[in-house]
C-alpha positions as CSV (number, residue, x, y, z in Angstrom):
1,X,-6.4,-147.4,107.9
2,X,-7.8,-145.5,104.5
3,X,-5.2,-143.8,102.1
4,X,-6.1,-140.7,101.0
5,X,-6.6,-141.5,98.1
6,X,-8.8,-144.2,98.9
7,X,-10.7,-141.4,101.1
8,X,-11.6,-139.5,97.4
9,X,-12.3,-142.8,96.0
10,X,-15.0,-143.6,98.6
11,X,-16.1,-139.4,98.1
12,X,-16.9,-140.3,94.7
13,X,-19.5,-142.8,95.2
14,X,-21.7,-140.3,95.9
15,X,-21.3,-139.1,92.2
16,X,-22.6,-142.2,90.2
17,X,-25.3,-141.5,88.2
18,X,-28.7,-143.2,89.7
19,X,-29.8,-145.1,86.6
20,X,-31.1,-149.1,85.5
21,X,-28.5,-150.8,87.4
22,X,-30.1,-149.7,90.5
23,X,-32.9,-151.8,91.7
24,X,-35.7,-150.2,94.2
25,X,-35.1,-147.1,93.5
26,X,-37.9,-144.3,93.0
27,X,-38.3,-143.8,88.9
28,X,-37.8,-140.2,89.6
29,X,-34.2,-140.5,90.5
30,X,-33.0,-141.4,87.4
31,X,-30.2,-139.2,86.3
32,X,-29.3,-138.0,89.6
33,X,-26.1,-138.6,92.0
34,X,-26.3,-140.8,94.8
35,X,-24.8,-137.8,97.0
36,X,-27.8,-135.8,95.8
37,X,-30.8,-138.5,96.0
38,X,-29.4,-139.2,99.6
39,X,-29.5,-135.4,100.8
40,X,-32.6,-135.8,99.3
41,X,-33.9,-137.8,102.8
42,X,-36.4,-139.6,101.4
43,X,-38.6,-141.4,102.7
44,X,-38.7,-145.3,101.8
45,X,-42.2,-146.0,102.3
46,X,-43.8,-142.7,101.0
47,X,-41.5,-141.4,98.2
48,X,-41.7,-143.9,95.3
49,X,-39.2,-146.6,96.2
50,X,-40.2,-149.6,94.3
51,X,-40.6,-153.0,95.8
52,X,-38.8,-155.2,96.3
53,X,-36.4,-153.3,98.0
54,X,-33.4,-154.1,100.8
55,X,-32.9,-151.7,103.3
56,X,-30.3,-151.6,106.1
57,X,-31.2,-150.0,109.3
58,X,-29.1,-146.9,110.5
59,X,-29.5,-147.4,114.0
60,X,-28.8,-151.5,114.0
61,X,-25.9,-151.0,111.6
62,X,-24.0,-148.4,114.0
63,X,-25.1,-150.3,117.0
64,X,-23.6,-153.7,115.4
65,X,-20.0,-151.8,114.7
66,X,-19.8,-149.9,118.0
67,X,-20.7,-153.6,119.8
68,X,-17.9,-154.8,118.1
69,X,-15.8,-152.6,118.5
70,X,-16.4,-152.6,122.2
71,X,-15.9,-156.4,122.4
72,X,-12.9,-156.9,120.5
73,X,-11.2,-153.9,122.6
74,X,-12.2,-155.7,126.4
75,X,-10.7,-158.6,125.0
76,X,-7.2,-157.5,123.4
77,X,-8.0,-158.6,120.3
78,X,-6.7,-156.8,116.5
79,X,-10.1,-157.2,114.5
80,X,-9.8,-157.3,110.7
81,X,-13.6,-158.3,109.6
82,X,-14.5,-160.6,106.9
83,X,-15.4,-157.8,103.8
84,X,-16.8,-160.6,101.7
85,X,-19.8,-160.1,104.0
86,X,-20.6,-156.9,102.1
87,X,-18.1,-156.2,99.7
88,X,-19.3,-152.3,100.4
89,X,-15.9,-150.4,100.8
90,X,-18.1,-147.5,102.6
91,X,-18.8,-150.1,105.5
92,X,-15.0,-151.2,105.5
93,X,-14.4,-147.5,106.3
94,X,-16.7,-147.8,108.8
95,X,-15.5,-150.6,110.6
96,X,-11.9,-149.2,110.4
97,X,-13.2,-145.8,112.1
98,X,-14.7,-148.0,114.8
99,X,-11.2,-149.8,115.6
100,X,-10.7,-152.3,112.7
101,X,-7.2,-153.0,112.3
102,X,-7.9,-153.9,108.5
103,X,-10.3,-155.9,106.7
104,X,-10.4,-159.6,105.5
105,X,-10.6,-160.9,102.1
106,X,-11.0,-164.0,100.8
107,X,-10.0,-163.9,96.6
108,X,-7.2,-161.6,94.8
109,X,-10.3,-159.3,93.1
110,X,-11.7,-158.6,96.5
111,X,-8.1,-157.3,97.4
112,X,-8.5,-155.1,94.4
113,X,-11.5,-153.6,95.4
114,X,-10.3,-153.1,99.0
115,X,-7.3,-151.0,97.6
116,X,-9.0,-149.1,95.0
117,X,-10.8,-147.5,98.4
118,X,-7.5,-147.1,99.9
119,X,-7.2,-150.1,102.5
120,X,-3.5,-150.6,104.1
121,X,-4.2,-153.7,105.9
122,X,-5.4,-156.6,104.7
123,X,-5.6,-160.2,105.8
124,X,-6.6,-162.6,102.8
125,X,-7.8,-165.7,104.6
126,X,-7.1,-168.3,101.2
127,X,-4.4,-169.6,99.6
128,X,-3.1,-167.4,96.5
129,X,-1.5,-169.8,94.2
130,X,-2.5,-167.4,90.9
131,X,0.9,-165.8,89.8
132,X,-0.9,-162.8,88.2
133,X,-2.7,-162.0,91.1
134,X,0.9,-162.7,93.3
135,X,2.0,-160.3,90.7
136,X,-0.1,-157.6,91.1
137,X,0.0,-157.7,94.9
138,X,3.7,-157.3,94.4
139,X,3.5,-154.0,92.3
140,X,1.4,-153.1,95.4
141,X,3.2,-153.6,98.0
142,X,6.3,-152.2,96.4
143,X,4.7,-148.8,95.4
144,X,3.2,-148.3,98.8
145,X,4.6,-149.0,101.8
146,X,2.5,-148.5,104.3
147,X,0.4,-151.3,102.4
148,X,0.6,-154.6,104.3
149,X,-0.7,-157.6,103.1
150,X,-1.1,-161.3,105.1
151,X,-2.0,-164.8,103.3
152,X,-2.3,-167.9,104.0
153,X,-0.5,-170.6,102.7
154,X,-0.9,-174.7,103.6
155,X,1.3,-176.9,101.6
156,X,5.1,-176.8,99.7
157,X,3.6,-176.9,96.3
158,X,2.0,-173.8,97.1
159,X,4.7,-172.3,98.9
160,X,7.7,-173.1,95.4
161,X,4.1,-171.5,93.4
162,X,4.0,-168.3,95.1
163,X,8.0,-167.7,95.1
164,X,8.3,-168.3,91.7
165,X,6.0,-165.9,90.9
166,X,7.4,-163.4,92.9
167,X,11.0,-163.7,91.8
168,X,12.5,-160.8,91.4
169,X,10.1,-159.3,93.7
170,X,11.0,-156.3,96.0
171,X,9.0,-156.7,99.6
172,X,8.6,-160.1,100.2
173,X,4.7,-161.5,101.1
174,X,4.0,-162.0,104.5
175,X,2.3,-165.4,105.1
176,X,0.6,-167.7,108.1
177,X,0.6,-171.2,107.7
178,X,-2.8,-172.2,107.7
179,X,-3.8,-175.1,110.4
180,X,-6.4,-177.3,109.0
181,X,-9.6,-177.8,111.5
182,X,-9.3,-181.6,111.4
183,X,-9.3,-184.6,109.0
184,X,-11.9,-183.9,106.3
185,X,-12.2,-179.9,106.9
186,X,-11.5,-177.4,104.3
187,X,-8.3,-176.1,103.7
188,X,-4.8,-175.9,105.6
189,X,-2.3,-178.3,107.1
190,X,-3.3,-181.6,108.5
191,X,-0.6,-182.0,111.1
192,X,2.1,-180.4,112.9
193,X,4.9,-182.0,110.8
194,X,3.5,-181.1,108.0
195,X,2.6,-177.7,109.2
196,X,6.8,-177.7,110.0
197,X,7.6,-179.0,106.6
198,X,5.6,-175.9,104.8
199,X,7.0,-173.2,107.0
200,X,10.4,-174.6,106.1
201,X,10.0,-174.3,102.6
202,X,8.7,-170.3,103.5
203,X,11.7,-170.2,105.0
204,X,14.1,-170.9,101.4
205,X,11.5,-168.9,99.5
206,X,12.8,-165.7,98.8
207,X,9.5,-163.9,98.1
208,X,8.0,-164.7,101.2
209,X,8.0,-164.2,105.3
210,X,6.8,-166.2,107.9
211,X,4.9,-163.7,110.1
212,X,2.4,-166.4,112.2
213,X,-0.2,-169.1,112.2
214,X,-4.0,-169.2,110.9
215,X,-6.8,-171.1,110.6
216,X,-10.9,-171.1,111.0
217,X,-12.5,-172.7,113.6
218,X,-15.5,-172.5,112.0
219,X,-14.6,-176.2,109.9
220,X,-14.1,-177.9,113.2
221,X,-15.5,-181.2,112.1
222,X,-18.9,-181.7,114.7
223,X,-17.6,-177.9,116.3
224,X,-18.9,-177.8,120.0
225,X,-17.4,-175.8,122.6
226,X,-14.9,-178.1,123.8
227,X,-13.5,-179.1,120.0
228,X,-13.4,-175.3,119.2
229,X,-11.6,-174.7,122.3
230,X,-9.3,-178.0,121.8
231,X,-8.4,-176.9,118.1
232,X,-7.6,-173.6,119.0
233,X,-5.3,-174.5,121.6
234,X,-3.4,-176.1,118.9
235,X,-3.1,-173.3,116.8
236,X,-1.7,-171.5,120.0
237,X,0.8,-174.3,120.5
238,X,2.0,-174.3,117.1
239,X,2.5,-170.5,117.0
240,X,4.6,-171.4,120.7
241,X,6.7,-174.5,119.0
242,X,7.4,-171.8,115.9
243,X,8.8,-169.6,118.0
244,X,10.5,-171.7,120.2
245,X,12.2,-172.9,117.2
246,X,13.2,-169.3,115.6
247,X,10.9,-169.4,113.1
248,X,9.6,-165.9,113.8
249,X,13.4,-164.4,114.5
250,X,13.4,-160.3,114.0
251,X,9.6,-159.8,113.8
252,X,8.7,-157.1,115.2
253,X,5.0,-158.8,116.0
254,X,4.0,-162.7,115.7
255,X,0.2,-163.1,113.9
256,X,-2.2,-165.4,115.3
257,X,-5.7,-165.3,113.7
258,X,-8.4,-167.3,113.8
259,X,-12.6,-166.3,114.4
260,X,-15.3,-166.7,112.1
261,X,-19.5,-165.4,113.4
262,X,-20.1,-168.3,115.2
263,X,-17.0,-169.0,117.9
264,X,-15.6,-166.0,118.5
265,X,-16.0,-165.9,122.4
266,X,-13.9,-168.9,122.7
267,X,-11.3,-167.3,120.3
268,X,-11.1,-164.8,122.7
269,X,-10.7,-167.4,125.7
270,X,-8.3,-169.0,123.7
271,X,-6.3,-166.1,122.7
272,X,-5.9,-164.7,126.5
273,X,-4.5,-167.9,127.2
274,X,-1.4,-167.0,124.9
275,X,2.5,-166.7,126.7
276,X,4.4,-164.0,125.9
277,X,6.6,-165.4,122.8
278,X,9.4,-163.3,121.5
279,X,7.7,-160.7,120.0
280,X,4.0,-159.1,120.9
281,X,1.3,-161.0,119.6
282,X,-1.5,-159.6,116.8
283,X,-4.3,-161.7,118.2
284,X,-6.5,-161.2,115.0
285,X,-10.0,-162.2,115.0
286,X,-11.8,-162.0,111.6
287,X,-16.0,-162.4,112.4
288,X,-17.9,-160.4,109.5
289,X,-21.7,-161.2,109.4
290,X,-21.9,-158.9,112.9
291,X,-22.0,-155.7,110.6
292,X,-25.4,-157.0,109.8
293,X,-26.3,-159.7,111.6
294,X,-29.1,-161.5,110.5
295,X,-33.1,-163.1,111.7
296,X,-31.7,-166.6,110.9
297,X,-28.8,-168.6,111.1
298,X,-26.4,-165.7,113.0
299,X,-29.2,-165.3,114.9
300,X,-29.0,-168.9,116.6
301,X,-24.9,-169.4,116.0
302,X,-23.8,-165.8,117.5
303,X,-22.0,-166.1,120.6
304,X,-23.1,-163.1,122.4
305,X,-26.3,-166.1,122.7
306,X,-23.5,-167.8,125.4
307,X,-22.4,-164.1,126.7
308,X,-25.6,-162.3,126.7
309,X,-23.3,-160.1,129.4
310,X,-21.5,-159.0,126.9
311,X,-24.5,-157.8,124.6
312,X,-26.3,-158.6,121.8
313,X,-26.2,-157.7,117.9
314,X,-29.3,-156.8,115.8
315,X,-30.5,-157.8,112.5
316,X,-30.3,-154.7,110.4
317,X,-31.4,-156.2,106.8
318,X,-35.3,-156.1,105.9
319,X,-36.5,-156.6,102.9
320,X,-39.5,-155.4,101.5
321,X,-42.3,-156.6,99.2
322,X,-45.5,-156.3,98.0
323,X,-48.5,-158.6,98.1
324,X,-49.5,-158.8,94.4
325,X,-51.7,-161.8,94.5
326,X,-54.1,-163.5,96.8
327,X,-55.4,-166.7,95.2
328,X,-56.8,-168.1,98.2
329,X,-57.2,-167.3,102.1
330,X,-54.8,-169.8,102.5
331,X,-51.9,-168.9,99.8
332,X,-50.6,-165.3,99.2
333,X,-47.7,-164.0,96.6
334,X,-44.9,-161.2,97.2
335,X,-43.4,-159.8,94.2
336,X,-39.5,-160.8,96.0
337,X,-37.5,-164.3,95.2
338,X,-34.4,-165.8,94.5
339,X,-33.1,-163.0,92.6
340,X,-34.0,-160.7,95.9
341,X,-33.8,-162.7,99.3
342,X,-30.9,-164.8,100.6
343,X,-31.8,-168.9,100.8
344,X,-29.1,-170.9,100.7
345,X,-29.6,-171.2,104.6
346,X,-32.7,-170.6,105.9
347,X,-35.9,-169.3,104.1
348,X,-37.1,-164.9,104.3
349,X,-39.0,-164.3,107.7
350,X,-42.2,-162.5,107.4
351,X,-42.1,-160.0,110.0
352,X,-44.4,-156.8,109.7
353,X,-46.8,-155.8,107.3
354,X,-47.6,-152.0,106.3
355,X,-50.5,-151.2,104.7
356,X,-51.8,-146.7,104.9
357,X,-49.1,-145.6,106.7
358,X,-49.7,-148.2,109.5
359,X,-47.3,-151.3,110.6
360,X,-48.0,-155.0,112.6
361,X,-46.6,-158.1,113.0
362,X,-47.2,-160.6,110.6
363,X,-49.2,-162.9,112.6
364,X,-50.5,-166.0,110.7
365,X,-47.7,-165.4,107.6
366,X,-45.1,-167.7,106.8
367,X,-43.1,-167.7,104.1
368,X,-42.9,-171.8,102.3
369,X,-40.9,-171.2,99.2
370,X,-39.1,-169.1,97.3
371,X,-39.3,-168.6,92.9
372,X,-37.0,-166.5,91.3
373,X,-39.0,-163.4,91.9
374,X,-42.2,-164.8,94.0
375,X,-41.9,-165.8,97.5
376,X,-44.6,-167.9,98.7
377,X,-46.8,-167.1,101.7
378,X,-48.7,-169.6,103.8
379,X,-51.6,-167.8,105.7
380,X,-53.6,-168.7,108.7
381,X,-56.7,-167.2,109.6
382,X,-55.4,-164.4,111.8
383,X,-53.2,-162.7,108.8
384,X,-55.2,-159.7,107.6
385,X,-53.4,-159.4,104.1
386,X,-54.6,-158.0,100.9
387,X,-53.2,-157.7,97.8
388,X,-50.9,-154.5,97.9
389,X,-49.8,-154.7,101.0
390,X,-45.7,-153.9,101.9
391,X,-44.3,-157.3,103.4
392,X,-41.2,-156.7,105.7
393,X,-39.1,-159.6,105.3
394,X,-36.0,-160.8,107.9
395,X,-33.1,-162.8,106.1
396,X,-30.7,-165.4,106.8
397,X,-26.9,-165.2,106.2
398,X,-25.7,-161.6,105.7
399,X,-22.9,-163.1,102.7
400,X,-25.9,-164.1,100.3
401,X,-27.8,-160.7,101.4
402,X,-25.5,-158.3,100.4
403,X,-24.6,-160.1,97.0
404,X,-28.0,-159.4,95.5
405,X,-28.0,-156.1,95.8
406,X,-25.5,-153.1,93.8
407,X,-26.9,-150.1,95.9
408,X,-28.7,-150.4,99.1
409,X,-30.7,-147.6,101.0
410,X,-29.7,-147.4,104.9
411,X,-33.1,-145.8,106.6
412,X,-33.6,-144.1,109.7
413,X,-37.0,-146.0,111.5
414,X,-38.8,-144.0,110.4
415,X,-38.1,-144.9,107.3
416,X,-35.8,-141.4,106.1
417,X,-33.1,-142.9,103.9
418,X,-29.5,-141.3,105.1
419,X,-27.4,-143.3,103.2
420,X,-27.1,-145.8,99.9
421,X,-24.1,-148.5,100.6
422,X,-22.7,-149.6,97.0
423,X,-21.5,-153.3,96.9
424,X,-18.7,-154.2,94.7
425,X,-19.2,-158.4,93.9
């Protein structure tokens, strides 16, 4: 759900003024709107976009959210993606009109940019220990209240932290305790008692309620399908023990959430495998590379890879660059680096090249390093590349994608640019 207000924010993108900030951008669109350069249509190989520049595909993008939306639906599951994929409030409103029952977030300033674009729902997989931030979220919550706001929290220290800031507080913040993965994972609660210990403190904390249980299965130490499946049958047992114990008295729902990219078919196994407790169940599933997917590491970890009945989601990120040197038949240069391509994970992927109006696969291109604004190109003897030519480049991990880029055309495949997605880092 948007507010209506939120709804006018996200209207007024489209009147920021296209100037420096914007990197790819033709010269010529300097001083206009974004809502006036995208009615524009133009084209992003033909009509002066300047390389490098990160495109998103129209048709990819809206298959990924409607694929998603499909899945989570067959499987009873509540879906609030992960926004600090994109950070791109106009793709949170997408994935809310396609069934979203919120959005993630993982720090208090992405919360802020979720509600200056309206968002009512919002599940904030981290500890918030900051009392400011507590602070704020309290102002929030009290001036709006169809605003609904889930943390996590994972130890007592933390739990006497948060109600102290919020003393005095009006609606109290609704919290999970957060199960650790295992010994050595990232955050949460090592063990049950623990796990009991922290929701009893919740419990004499006036600023907060107890609403469920949490946790990622993504840190599952040496994750295979059978630990996955193991750990999340504990977080299911805990949520059980909680309510067997009256921990979750007069809720009117009991959250469970759990589901990163790369396990979320065995969340939903998992999750079907919940009894019927004393109040319905929010079985929330968070996954948020899917709204682009990627050519790399999503590529190999999605699930739909195991369920390939279920369907598959497409890479929608290419970027593009230009050959501007050729020292060698060996050895080529694009004018795209670190400050451009995701590669924390996995290196760009040279996929097609364009050169007058014509495009092919890059055959005998590989891409061997990365500088801060060169990538470097090993060739074989079957890549026909000359300086000048438009490199289309696939990426690995959609979170280090969207980070690098403010304003980001989304093109038709023919290349007609429909769209430009603003990211808010």
């Amino acid at each position: 759900m948007v507010s209506g207000t939120g709804s006018d924010a996200l209207a007024r993108l489209a009147d920021e003024r296209v100037d420096h900030r914007f990197r790819g951008l033709p010269p010529d669109a300097e001083g206009l709107t974004v809502g006036e350069l995208a009615a524009r249509r133009l084209n992003l190989f033909t009509d002066g976009f300047t390389t490098p520049v990160l495109a998103l595909s129209a048709e990819r993008l809206e298959h990924n959210l409607k694929l998603m939306e499909t899945y989570t639906a067959r499987h009873g599951l509540a879906f609030a993606p992960h926004g600090k994929t994109s950070m791109a409030p106009q793709l949170f409103q997408r994935q809310i009109e396609h069934g979203a029952w919120g959005i993630t977030l993982a720090v208090p300033h992405q919360v802020r940019v979720a509600r200056a674009f309206g968002v009512q729902r919002v599940f904030l997989a981290n500890e918030l220990v900051d009392a400011a931030a507590l602070r704020w979220i309290s102002a929030q919550l009290d001036a709006d209240a169809d605003f609904r706001l889930i943390c996590y929290v994972d130890s007592v220290r933390g739990v006497e932290l948060m109600d102290a800031a919020l003393r005095g507080a009006g609606r109290p913040v609704d919290v999970v305790i957060e199960l650790a993965a295992g010994e050595g994972a990232r955050t949460g609660v090592r063990t049950e008692a623990e796990c009991a210990a922290v929701a009893d403190a919740v419990a004499g904390a006036c600023g907060l309620r107890l609403v469920g249980v949490a946790g990622y299965e993504g840190e599952v130490p040496g994750a295979d399908p059978e630990r996955v499946r193991a750990w999340l049958r504990r977080l299911v047992a805990l949520a059980v023990e909680f309510d067997k114990a009256g921990r979750f008295a007069g809720l009117d729902e009991i959250v469970v959430s759990a589901g990163g990219s790369a396990w979320f078919d065995a969340v939903a196994d998992v999750f079907a495998e919940i009894p019927e407790l004393s109040a319905p169940v929010l079985k929330l599933l968070r996954s948020g590379a899917y709204v682009s997917h990627d050519d790399g590491h999503y590529r190999k970890l999605t699930p739909f890879n195991r369920v390939p009945e279920e369907g598959a989601l497409e890479p929608a990120f290419r970027l593009w660059a230009q050959v501007v040197s050729r020292p060698s038949c060996e050895q080529a240069f694009l004018n795209a680096g670190k400050r451009d391509a995701a590669y924390d994970l996995d290196l760009p992927f040279a996929q097609v090249v364009r050169r007058d109006g014509a495009e092919r696969p890059a055959a005998g291109i590989a891409v061997t390093a990365l500088s801060d604004q060169h990538a470097w190109l090993r060739t074989t003897e079957e890549a026909d590349l000359q300086v000048g030519d438009w490199v289309g480049l696939g990426l690995s991990h959609p979170c280090t994608s969207f980070d690098k880029w403010v304003l980001i055309p989304v093109a038709e495949a023919d290349g007609t640019v429909v769209d430009y997605i603003r990211t808010f880092f």
